[in-house]
N, C-alpha and C positions, 0 to 999 in steps of 0.2 A: 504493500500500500504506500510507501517511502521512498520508492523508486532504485532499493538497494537492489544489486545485481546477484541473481540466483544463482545462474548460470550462463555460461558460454564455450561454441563449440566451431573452431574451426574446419571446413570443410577440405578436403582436396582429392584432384586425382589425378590420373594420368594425361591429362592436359588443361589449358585455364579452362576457371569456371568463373563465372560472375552470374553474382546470384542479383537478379532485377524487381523482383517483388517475393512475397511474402503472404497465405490466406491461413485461417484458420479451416482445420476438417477434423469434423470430429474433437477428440482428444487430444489432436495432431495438430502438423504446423506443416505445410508444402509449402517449399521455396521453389520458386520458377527464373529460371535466367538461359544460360547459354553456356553450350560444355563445348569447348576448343577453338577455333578463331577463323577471319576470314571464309575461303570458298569452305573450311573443317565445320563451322559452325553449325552444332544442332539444338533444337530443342534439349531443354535439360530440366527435371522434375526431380526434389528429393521431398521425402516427406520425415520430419525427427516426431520422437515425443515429448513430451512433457518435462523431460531430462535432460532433452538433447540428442538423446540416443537416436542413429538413422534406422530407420523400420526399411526403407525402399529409396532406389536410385536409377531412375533412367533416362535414356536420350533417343533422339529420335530426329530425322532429317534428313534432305534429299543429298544431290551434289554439287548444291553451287552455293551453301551457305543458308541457313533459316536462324531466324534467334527470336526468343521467346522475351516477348518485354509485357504480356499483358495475360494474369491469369484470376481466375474467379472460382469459386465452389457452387454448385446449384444445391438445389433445394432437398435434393436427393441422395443428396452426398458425392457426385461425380463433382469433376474438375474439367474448365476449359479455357485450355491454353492456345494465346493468338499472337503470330508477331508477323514480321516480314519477310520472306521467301525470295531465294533468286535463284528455287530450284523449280522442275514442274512444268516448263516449259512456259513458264511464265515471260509476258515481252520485255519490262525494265523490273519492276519488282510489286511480286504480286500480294497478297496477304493470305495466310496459311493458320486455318485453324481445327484443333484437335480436343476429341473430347475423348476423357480418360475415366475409367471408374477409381473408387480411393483406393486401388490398390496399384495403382501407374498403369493399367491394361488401356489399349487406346480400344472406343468403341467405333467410333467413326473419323475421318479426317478428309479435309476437302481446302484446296486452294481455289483461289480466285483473282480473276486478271482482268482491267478492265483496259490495257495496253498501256498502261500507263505507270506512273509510278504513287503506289498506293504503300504507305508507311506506318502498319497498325500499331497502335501500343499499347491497349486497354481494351477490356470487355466489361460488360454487366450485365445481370439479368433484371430484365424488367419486369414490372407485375404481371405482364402475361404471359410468365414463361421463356419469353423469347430472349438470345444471347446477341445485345447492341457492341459489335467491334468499332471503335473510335481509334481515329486515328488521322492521317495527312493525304489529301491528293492531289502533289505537287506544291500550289502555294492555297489551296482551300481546305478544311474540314472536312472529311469524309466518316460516315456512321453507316456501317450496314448490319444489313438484320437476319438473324437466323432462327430459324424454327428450331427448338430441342431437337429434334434428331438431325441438327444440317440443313436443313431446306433454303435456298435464298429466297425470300420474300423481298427487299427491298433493299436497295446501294444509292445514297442521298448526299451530294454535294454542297457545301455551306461558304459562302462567300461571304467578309464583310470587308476587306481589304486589297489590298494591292498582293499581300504577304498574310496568310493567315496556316495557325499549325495549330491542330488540336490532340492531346496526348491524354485525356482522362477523361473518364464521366462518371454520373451517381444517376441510377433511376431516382425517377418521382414519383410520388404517391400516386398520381394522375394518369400512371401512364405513359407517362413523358421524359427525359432526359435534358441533364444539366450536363453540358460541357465545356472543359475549361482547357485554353490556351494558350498561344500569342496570338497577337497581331502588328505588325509592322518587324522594320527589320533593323539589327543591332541596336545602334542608341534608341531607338525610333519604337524599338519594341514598348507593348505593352502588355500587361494580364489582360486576358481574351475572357467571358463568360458568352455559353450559347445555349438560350432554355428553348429546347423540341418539344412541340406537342407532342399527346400520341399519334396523331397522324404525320408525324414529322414534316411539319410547317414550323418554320420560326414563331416562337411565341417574342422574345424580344433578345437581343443581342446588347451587348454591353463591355467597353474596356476601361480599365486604370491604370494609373501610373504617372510619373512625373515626366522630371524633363529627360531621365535616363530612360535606362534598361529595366523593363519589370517582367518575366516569365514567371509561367507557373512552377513548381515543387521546390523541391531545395535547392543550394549551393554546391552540388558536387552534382557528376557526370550522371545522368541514367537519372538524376533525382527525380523527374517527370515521367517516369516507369513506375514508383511506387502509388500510396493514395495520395495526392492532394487533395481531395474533396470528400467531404462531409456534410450529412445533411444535419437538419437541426431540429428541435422538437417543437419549434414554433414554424417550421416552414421552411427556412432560412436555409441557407448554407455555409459553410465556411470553408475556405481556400487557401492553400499553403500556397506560398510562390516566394520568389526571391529580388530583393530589390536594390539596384544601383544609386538608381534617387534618393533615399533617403540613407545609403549606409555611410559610415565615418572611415568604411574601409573599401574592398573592392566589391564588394556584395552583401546583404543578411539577409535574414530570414525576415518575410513580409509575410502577415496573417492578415487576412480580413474580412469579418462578416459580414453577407450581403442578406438583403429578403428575396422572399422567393421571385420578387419582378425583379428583380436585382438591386436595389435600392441601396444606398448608403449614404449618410450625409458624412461629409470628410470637415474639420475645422479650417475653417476659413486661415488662407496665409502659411500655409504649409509642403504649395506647391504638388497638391495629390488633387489629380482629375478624374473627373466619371464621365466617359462620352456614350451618349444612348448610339447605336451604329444601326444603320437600315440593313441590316441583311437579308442575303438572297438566295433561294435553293434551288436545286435543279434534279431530278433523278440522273444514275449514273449506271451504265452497261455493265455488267459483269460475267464474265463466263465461272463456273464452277468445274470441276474437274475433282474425282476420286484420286487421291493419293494410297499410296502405298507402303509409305515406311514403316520398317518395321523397329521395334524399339529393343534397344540393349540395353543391360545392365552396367552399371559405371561403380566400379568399386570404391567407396571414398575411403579416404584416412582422416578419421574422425581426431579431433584433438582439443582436450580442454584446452579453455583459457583460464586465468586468473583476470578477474574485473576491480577491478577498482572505481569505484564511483570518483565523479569529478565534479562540482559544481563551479560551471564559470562565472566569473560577474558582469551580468546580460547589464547591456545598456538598452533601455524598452522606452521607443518613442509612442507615445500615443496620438493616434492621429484622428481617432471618431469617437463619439462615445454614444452609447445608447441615448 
């Protein structure tokens, strides 16, 4: 309850791993990332317990490279893991997604290519069942939709920029989906919000940030692979991202809660903007295609750590308040 550290457990095997996100299953923990590198790269799933201990370890992936930046747990207890493919005979790079039962067994797996270069990094299940892949195509947002067993039902383009990337989302009570990203490019960026109906129409689109750099998740590499987004019990959401504008250094941690229209009032004279953006959709081709990988075993060398708790001394600007 104190934040002391229980435990910790280094992973490793016979080639890199980076591990990209994190779900609970069960009594378990499945970490999702990428086991070996470039065109080597494959899907990588381990699942520990409670302890730390690994229960299962596998990989999975074609020959020209797939890596797993976006995984989720259904309601079932299965797992569905999605990243992007440049194997499958895909045109530039396509998006590849696998559903596993909680024992790592895959039950079904399908790529999909719309010729273009499509960049998933996040899945969720929505209230009806169905798995929303969120992710980039090109310089728009792209969210497509799959039926529990794979079916494509729908691939929807989201524009509100010259420069727009979306890397995470949260179902909505409604039906609907919140997604968060960038918009614009380098200094120019900003934290991107885009609330979907359930008929995937724009409900309202919305960016902030100052006169820097503001992206979603944290300060280090991959950080927009894990959750930034959280919903709220009043509706609301809250969103991790990281900010230039306001840091005393090269970056920090930027929090802020928005309402579910996306609302926030920022204190005036602190140089933080809220721009409402007209965004625009379009439906988006998609071919599906049966893959076939078959998944190996990866033997880790599990190894404690010794944790040391740390408390830094956060300097916390406040910029909104209730």
């Amino acid at each position: 309850p104190n934040g002391d550290p229980l435990w910790g457990t280094e992973l490793a095997a016979d080639k890199p791993l980076s591990g990209h996100t994190l779900v609970p299953l069960g009594e378990d923990y499945v970490v999702g990332g990428v086991y070996g590198s470039g065109v080597e790269a494959d899907f990588w799933l381990a699942a520990v317990d409670d302890s730390g201990a690994v229960k299962w370890s596998t990989a999975l992936g074609g020959e020209q490279g797939d890596e797993l930046y976006g995984l989720t747990a259904t309601p079932e207890g299965s797992l569905v893991a999605v990243g992007p493919t440049h194997s499958y005979d895909v045109s530039f790079t396509g998006h590849w997604a696998v559903k596993l039962d909680g024992g790592g067994t895959a039950l079904w797996q399908y790529a999909f290519d719309g010729g273009s270069n499509e960049w998933i990094t996040d899945v969720v299940v929505d209230t009806a069942g169905d798995y929303r892949l969120i992710g980039r195509l090109n310089y728009d947002a792209l969210v497509t939709r799959l039926g529990s067993d794979g079916t494509l039902k729908s691939a929807v383009a989201y524009d509100a920029g010259p420069y727009d990337e979306a890397f995470a989302g949260v179902a909505t009570p409604d039906g609907g989906l919140l997604v968060a990203g960038n918009t614009g490019l380098g200094d120019q960026a900003d934290l991107w919000l885009l609330r979907v109906t359930p008929d995937e129409e724009v409900q309202w689109t919305t960016s902030y940030g100052g006169p820097r750099r503001e992206e979603v998740g944290g300060t280090i590499q991959y950080a927009w692979a894990s959750t930034p987004l959280a919903p709220s019990d009043d509706g609301g959401f809250v969103v991790l991202s990281n900010s230039a504008s306001f840091s005393d250094s090269f970056s920090d941690i930027w929090i802020n809660k928005v309402s579910g229209t996306g609302g926030i009032t920022y204190q005036p004279g602190n140089g933080v903007m809220r721009t409402s953006l007209a965004g625009t959709f379009e439906d988006y081709a998609l071919t599906r295609s049966t893959t076939n990988a078959v998944a190996v075993d990866v033997p880790l060398t599990a190894t404690p750590l010794e944790l040391r708790p740390y408390t830094p001394n956060a300097k916390i600007q406040v910029q909104a308040v209730p």
